[in-house]
N, C-alpha and C positions, 0 to 999 in steps of 0.2 A: 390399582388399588380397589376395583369392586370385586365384591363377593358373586359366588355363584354357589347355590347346590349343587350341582352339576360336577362331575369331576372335567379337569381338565382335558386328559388323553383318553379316549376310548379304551385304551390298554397301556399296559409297561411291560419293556423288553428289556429282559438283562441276559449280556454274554458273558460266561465264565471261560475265559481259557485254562482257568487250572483243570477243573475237569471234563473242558470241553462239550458244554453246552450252550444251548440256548432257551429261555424259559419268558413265557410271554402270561401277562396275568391281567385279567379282565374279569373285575367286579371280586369275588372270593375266589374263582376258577384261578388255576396256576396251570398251564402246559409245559411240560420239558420234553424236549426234544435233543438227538443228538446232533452236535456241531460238525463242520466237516472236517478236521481235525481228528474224529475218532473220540474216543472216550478211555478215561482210567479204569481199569476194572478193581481199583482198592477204595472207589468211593461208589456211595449209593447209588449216584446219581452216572454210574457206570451203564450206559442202558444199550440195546438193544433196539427198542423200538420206542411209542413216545407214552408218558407219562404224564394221566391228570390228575389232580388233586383238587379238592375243595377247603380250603384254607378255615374258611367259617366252622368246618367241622372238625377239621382233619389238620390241625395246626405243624404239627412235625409230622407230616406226611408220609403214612403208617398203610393207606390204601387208594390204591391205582384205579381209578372210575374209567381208564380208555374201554373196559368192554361196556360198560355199564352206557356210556356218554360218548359212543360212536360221532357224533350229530355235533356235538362241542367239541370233538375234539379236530374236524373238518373243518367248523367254524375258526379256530381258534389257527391253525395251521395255516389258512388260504390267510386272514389277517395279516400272520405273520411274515407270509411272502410277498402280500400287496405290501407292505414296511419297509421291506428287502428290497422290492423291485423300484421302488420310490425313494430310498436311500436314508428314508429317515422315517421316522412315527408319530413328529410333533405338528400339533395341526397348524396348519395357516402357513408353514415353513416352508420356502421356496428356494432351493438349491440356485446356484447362477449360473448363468447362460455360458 
């Protein structure tokens, strides 16, 4: 029951297996990346390599900032594999022995 300013998770990761992603979003930044899985080539989010967005600005995600945001989009990448290699993204959560 207490408040915080503070958000809870550093980031939020969601995987789509319809079209085979995975998109991780910290702060208004969104990364998508592709799933291993492969990708739909009849949806947008049919990619090739990885895709940033800035939500605050760019609400239906109309331009790709990976060249622009090299530096975020490393950041946001390693993130998403320390999540991966750890099995989860929720803090203070401890998998059992």
């Amino acid at each position: 029951g207490e408040s915080s300013d503070e958000p809870l998770r550093e980031a939020t990761v969601c995987v789509s297996q319809f079209v085979a992603t995975i998109s991780i979003r910290q702060g208004p930044l969104k990364l998508l990346v592709k799933g291993k899985k492969g990708t739909s080539s009849e949806s947008k989010y049919g990619i090739d390599g990885p895709e940033l967005y800035n939500l605050a600005d760019d609400l239906t995600e109309q331009t790709n900032l990976v060249e622009r945001h090299p530096d975020k989009v490393e950041e946001l990448t390693k993130l998403l594999e320390r999540y991966r290699l750890q099995g989860h993204s929720r803090p203070g959560w401890r998998s059992a022995p």
